[in-house]
PQR file with spaces between the fields and no chain letter, atoms N, CA, C, O and H, PARSE charges and radii, in Angstrom:
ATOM       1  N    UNK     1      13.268   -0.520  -63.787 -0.4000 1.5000
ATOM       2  CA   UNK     1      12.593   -0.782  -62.534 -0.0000 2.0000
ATOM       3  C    UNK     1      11.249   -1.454  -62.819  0.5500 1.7000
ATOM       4  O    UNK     1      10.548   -1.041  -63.743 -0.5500 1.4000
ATOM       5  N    UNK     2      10.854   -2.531  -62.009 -0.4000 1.5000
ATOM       6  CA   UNK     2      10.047   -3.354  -62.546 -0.0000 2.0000
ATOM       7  C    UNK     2       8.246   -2.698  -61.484  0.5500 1.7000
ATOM       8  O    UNK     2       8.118   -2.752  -60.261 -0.5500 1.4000
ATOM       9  H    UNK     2      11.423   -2.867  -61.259  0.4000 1.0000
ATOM      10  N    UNK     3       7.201   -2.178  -62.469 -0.4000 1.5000
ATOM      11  CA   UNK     3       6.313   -1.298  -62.050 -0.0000 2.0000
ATOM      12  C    UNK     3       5.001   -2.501  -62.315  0.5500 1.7000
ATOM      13  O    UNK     3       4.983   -3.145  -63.364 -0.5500 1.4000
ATOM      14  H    UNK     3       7.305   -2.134  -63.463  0.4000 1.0000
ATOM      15  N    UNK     4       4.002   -2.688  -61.300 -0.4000 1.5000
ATOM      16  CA   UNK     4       2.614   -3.533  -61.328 -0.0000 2.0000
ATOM      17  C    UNK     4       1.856   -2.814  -62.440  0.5500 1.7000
ATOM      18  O    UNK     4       1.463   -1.650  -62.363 -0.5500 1.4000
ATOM      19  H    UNK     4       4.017   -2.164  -60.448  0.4000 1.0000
ATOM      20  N    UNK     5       1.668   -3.746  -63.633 -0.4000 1.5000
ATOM      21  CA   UNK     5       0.531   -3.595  -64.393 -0.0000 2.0000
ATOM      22  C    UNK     5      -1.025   -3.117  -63.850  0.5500 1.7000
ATOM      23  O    UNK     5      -1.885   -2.339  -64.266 -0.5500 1.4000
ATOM      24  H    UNK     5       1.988   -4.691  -63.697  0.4000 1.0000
ATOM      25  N    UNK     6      -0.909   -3.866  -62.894 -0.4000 1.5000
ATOM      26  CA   UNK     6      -2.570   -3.086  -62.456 -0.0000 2.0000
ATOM      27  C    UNK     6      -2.719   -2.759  -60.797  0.5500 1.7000
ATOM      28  O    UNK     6      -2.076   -3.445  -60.002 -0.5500 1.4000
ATOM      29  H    UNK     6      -0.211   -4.497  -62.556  0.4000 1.0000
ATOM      30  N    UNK     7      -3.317   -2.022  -60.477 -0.4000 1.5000
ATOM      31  CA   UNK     7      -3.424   -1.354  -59.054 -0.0000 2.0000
ATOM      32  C    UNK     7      -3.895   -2.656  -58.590  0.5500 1.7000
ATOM      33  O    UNK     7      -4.598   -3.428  -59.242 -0.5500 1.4000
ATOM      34  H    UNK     7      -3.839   -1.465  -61.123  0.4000 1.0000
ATOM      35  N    UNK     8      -3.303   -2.892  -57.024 -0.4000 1.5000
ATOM      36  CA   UNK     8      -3.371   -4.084  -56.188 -0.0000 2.0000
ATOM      37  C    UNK     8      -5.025   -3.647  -55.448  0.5500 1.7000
ATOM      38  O    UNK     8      -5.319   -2.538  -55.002 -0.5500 1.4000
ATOM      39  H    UNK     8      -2.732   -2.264  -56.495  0.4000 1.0000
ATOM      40  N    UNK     9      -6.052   -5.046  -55.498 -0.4000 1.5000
ATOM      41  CA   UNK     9      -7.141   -3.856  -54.859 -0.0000 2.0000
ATOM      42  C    UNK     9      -7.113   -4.254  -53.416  0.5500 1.7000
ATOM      43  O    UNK     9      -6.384   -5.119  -52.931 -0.5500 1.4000
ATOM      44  H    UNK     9      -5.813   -5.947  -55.860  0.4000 1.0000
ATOM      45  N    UNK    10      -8.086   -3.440  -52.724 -0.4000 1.5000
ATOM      46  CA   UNK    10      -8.214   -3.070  -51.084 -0.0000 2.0000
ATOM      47  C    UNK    10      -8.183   -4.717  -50.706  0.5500 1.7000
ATOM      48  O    UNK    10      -7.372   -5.102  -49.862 -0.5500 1.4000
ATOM      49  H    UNK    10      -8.679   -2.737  -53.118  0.4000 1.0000
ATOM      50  N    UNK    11      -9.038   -5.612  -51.320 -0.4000 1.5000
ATOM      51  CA   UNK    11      -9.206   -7.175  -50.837 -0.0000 2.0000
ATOM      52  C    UNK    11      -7.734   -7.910  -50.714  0.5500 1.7000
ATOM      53  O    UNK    11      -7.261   -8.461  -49.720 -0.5500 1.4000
ATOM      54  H    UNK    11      -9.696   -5.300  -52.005  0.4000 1.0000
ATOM      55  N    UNK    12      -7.116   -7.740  -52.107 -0.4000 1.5000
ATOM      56  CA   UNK    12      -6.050   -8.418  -51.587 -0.0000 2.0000
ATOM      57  C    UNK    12      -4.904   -7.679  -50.795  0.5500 1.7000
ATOM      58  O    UNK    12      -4.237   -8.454  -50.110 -0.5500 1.4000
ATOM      59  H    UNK    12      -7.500   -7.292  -52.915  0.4000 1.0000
ATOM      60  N    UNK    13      -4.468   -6.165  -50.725 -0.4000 1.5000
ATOM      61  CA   UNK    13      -3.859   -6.103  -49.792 -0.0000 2.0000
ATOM      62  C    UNK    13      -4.058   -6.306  -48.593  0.5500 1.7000
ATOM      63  O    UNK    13      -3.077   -6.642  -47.929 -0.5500 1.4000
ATOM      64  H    UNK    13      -5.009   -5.535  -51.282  0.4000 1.0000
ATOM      65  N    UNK    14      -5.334   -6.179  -47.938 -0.4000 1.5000
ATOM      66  CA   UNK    14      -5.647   -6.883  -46.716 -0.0000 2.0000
ATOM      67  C    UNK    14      -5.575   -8.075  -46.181  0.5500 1.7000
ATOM      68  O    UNK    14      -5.432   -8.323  -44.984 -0.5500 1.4000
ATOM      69  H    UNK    14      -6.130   -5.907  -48.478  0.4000 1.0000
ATOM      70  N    UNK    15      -5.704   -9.049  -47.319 -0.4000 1.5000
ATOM      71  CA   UNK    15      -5.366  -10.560  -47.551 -0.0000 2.0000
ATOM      72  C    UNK    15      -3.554  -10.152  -47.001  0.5500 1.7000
ATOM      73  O    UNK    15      -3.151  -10.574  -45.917 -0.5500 1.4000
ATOM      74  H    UNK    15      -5.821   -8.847  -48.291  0.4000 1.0000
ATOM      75  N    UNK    16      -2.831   -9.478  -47.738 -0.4000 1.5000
ATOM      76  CA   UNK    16      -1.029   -9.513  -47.432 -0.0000 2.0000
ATOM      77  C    UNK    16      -1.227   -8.816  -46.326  0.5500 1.7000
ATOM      78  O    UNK    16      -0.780   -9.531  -45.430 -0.5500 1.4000
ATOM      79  H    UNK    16      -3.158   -9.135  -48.618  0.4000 1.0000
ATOM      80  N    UNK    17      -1.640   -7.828  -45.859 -0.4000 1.5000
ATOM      81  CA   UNK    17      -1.131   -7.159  -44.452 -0.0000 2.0000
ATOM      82  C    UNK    17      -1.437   -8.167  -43.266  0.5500 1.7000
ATOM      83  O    UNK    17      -0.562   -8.277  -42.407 -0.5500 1.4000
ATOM      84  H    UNK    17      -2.003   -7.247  -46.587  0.4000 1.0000
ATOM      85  N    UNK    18      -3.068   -9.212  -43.090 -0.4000 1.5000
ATOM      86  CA   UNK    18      -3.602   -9.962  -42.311 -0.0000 2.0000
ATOM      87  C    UNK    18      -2.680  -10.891  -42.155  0.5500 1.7000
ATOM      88  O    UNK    18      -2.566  -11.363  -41.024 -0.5500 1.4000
ATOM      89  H    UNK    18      -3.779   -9.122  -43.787  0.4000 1.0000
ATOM      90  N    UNK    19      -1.753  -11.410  -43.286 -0.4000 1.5000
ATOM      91  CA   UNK    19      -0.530  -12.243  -42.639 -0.0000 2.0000
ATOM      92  C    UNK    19       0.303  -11.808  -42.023  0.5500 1.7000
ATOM      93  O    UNK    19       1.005  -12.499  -41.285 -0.5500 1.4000
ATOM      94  H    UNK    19      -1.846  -11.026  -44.204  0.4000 1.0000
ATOM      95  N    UNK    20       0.459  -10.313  -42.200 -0.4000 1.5000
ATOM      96  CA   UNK    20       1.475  -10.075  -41.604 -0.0000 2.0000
ATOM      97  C    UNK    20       1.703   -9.505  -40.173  0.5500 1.7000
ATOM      98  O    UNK    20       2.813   -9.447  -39.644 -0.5500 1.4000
ATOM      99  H    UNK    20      -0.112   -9.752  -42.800  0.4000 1.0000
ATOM     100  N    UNK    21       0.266   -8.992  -39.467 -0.4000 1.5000
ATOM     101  CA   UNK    21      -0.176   -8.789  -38.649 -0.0000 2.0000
ATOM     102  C    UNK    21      -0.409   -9.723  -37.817  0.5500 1.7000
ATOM     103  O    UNK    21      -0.993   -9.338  -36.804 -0.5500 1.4000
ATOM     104  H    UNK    21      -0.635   -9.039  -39.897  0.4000 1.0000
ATOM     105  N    UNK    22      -0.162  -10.844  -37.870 -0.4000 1.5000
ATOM     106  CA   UNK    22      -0.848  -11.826  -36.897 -0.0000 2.0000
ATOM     107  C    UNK    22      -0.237  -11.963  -35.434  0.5500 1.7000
ATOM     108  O    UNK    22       0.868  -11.441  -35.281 -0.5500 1.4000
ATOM     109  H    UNK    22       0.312  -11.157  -38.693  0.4000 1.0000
ATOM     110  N    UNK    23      -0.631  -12.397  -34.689 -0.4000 1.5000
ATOM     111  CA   UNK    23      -0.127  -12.304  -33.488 -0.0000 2.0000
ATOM     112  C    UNK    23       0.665  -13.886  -33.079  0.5500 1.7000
ATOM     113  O    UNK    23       0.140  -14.997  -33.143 -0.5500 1.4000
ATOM     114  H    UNK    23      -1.528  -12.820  -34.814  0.4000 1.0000
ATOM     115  N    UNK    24       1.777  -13.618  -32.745 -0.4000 1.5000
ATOM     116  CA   UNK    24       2.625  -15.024  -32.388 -0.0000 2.0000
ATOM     117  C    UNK    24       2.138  -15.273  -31.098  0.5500 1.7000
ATOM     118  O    UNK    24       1.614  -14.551  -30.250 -0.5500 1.4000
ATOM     119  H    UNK    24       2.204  -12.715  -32.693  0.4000 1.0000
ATOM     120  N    UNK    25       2.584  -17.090  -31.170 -0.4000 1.5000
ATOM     121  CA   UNK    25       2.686  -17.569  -29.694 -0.0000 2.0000
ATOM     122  C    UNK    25       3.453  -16.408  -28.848  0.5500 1.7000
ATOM     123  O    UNK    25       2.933  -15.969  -27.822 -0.5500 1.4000
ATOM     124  H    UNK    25       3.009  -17.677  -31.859  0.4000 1.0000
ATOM     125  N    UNK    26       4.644  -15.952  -29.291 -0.4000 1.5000
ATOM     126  CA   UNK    26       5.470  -15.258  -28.265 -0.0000 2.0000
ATOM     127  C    UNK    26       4.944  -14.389  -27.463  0.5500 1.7000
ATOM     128  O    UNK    26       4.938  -14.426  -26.232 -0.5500 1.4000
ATOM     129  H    UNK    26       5.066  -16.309  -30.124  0.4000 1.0000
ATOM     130  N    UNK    27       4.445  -13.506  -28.240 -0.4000 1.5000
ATOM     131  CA   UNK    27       3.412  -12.136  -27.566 -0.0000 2.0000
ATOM     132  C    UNK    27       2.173  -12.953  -26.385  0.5500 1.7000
ATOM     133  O    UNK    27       1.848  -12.401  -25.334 -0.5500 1.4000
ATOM     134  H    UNK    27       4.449  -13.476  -29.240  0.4000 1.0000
ATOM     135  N    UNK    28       1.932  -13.544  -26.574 -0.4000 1.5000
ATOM     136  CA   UNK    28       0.812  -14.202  -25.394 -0.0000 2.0000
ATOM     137  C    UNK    28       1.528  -14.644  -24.142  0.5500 1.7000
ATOM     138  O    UNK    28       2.434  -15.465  -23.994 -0.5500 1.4000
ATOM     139  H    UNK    28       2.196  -13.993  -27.428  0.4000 1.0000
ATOM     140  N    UNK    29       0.884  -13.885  -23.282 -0.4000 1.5000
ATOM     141  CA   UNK    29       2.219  -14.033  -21.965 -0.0000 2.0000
ATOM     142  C    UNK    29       1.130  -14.594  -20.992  0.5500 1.7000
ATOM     143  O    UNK    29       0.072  -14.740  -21.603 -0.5500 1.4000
ATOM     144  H    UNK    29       0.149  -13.219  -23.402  0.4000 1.0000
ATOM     145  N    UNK    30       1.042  -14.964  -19.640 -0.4000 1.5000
ATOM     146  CA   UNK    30      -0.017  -15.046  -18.802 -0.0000 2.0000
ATOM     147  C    UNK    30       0.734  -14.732  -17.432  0.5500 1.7000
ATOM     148  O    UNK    30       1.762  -15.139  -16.890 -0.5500 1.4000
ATOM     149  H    UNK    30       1.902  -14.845  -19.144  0.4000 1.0000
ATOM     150  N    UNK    31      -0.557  -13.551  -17.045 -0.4000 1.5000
ATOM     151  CA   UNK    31      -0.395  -12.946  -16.458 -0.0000 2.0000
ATOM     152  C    UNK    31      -0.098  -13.077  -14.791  0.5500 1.7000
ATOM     153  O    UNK    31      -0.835  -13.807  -14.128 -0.5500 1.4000
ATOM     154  H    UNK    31      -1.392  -13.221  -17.486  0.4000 1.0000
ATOM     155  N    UNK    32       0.712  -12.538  -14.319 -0.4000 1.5000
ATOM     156  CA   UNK    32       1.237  -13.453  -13.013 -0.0000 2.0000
ATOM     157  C    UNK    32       0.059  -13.326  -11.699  0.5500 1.7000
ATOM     158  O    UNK    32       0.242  -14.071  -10.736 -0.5500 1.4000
ATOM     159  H    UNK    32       1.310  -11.945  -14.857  0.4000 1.0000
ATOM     160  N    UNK    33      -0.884  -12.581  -11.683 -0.4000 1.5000
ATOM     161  CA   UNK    33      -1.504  -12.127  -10.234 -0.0000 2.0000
ATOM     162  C    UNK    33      -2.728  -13.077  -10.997  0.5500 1.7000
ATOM     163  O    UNK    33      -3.023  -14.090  -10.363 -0.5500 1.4000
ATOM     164  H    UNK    33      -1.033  -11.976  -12.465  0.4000 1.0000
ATOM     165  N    UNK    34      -3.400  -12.876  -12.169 -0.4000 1.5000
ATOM     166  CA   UNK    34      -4.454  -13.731  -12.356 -0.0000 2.0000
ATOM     167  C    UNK    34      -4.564  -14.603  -12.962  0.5500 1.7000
ATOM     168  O    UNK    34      -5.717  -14.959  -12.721 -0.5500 1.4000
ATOM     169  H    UNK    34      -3.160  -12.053  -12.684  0.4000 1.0000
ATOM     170  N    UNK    35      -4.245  -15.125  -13.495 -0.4000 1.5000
ATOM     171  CA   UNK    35      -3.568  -16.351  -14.699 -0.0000 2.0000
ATOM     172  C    UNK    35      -4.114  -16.468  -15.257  0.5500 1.7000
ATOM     173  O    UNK    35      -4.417  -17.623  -15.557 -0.5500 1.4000
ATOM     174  H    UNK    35      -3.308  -14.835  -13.691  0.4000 1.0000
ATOM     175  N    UNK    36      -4.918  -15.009  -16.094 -0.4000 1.5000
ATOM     176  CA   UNK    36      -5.303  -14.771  -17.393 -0.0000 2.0000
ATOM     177  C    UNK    36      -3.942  -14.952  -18.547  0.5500 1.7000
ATOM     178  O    UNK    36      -2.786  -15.080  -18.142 -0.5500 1.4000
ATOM     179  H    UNK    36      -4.672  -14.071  -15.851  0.4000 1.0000
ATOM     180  N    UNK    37      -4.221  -14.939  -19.675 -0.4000 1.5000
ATOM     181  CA   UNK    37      -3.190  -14.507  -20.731 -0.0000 2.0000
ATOM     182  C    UNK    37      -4.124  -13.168  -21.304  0.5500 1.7000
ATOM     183  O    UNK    37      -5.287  -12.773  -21.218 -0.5500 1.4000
ATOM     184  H    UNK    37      -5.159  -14.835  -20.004  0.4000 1.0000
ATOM     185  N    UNK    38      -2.557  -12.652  -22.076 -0.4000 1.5000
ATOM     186  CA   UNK    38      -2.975  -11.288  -22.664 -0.0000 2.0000
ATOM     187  C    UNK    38      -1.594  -10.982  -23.264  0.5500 1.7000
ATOM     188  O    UNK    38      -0.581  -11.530  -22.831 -0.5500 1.4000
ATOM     189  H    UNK    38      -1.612  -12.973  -22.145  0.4000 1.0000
ATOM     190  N    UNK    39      -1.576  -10.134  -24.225 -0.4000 1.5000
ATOM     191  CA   UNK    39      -0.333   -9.874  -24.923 -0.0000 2.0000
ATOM     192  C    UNK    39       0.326   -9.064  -24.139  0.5500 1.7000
ATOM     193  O    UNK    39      -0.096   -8.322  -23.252 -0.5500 1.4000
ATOM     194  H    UNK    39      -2.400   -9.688  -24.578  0.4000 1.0000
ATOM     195  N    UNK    40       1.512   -9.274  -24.563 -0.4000 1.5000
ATOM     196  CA   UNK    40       3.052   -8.743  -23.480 -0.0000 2.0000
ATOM     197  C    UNK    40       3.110   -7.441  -24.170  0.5500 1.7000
ATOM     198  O    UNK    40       3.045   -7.287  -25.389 -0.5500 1.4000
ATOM     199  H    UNK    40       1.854   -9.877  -25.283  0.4000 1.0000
ATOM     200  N    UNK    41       3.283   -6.185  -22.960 -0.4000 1.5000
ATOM     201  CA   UNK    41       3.402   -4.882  -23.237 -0.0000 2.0000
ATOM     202  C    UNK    41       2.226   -4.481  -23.157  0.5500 1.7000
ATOM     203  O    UNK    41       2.092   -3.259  -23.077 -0.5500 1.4000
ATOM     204  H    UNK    41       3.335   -6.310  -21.969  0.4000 1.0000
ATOM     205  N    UNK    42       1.215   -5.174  -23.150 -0.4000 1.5000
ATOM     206  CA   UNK    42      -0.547   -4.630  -23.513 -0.0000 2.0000
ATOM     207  C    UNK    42      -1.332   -4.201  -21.844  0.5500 1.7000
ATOM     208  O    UNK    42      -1.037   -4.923  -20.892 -0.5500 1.4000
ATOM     209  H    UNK    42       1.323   -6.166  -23.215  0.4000 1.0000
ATOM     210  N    UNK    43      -1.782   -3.650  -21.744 -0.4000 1.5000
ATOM     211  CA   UNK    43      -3.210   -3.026  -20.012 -0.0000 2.0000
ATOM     212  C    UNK    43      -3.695   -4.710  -20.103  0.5500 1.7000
ATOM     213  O    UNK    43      -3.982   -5.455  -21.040 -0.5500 1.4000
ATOM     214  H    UNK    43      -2.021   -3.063  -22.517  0.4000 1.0000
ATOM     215  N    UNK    44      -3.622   -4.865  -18.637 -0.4000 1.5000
ATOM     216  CA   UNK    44      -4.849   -5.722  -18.757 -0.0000 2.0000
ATOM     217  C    UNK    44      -6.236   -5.289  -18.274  0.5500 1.7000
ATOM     218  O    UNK    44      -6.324   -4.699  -17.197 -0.5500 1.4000
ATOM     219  H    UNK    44      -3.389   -4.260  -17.876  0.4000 1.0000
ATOM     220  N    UNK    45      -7.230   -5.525  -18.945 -0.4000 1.5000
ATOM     221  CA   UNK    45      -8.328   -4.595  -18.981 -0.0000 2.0000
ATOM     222  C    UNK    45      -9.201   -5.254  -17.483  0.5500 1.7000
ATOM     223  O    UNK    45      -9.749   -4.468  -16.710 -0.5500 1.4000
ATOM     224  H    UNK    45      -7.158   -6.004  -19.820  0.4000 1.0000
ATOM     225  N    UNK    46      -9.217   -6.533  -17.280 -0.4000 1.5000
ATOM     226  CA   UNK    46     -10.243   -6.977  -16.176 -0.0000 2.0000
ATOM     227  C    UNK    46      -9.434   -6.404  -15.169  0.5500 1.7000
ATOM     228  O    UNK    46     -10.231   -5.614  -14.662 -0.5500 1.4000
ATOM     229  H    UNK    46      -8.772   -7.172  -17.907  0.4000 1.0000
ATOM     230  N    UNK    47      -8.062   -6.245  -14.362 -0.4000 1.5000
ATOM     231  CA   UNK    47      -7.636   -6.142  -13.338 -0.0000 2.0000
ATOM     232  C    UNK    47      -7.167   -4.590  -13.510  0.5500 1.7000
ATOM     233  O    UNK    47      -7.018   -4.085  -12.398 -0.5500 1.4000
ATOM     234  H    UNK    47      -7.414   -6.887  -14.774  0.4000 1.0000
ATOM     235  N    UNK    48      -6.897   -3.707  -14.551 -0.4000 1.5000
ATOM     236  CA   UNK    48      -6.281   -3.074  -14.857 -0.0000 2.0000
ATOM     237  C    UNK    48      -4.839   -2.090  -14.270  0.5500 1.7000
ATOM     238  O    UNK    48      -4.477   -0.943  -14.006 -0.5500 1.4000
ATOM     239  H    UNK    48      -7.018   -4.118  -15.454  0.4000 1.0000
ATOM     240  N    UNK    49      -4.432   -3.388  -14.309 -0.4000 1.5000
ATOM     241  CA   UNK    49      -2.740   -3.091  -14.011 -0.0000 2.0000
ATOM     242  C    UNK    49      -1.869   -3.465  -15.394  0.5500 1.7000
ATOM     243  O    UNK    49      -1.991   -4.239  -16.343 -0.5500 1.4000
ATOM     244  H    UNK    49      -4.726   -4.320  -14.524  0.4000 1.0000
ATOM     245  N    UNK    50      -0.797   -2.326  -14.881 -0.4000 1.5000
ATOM     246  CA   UNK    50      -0.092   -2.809  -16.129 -0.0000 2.0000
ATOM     247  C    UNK    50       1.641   -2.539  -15.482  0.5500 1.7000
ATOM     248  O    UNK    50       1.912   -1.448  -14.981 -0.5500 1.4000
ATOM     249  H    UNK    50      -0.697   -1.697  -14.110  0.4000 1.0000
ATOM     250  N    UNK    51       2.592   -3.532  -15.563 -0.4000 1.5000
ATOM     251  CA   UNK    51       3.733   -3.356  -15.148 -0.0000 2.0000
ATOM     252  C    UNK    51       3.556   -3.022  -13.483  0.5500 1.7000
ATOM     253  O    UNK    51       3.991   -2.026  -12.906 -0.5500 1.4000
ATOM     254  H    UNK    51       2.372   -4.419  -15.971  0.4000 1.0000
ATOM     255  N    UNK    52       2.966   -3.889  -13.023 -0.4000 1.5000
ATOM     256  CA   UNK    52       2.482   -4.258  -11.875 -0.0000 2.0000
ATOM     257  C    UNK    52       2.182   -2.681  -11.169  0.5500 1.7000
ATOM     258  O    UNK    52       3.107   -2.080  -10.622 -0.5500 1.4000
ATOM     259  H    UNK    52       2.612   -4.698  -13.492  0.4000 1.0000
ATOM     260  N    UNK    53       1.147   -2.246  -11.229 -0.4000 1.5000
ATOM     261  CA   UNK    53       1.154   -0.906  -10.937 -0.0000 2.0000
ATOM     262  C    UNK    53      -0.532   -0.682  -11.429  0.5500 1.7000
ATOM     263  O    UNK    53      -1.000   -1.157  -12.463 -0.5500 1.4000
ATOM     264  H    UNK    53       0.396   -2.734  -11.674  0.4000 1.0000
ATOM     265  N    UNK    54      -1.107   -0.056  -10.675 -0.4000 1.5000
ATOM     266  CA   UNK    54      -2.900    0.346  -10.832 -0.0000 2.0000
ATOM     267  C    UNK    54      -2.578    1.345  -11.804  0.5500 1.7000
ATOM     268  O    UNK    54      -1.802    2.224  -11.429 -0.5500 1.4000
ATOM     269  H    UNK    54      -0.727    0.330   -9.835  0.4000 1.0000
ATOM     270  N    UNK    55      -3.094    1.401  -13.186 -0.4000 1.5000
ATOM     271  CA   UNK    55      -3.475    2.254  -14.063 -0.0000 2.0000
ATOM     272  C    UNK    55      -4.944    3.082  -14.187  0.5500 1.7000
ATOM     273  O    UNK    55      -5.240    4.261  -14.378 -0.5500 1.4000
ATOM     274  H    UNK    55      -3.725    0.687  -13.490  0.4000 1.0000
ATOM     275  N    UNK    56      -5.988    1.376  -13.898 -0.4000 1.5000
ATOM     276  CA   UNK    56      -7.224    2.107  -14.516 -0.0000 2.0000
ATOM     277  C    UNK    56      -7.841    1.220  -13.640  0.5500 1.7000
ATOM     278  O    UNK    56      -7.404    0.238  -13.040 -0.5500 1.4000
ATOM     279  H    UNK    56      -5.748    0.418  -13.743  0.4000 1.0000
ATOM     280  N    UNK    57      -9.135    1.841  -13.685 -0.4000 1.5000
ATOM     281  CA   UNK    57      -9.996    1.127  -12.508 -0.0000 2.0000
ATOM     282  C    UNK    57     -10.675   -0.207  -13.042  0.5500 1.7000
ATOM     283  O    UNK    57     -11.400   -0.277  -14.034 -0.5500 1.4000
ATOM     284  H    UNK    57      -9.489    2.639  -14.172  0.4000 1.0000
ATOM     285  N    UNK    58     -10.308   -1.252  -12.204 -0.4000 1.5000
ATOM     286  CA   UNK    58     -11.241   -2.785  -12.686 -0.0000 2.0000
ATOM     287  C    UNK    58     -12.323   -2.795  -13.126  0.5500 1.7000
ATOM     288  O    UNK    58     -13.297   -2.178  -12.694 -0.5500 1.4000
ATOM     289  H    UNK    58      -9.719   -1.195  -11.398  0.4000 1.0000
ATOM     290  N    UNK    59     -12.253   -3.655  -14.237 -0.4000 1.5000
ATOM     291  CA   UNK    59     -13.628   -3.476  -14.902 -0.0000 2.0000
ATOM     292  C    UNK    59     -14.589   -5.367  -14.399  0.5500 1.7000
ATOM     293  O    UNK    59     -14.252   -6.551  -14.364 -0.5500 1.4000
ATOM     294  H    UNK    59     -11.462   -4.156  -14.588  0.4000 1.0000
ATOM     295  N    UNK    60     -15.883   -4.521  -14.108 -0.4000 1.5000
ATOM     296  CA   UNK    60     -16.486   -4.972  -13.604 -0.0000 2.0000
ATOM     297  C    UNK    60     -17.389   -6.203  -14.412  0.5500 1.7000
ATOM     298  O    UNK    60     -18.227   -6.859  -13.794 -0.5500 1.4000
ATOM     299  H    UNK    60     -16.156   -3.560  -14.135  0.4000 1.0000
């Protein structure tokens, strides 16, 4: 079994996770009542509705 000679440090795994984390075109949706964008599945925080439905109170 093939084992890393030396411990990977904190810089570069963050360097590999930051690619892998990134956010696609896909996820950016815009939103139908204000025609903000914001990621799909996510609160929107200025109107705060989510799945067309009052969650949290508008932020001002």
């Amino acid at each position: 079994m093939a084992v890393p000679k030396r411990k990977q440090t904190p810089s570069r795994t963050g360097m590999r996770r930051s690619q892998n984390m990134k956010f696609s075109s896909k996820n950016i949706v815009e939103d139908k009542k204000s025609g903000e964008y914001r990621l799909s599945h996510h609160l929107d925080l200025k109107t705060g509705m989510y799945k067309g439905r009052q969650v949290l109170d508008p932020k001002d």
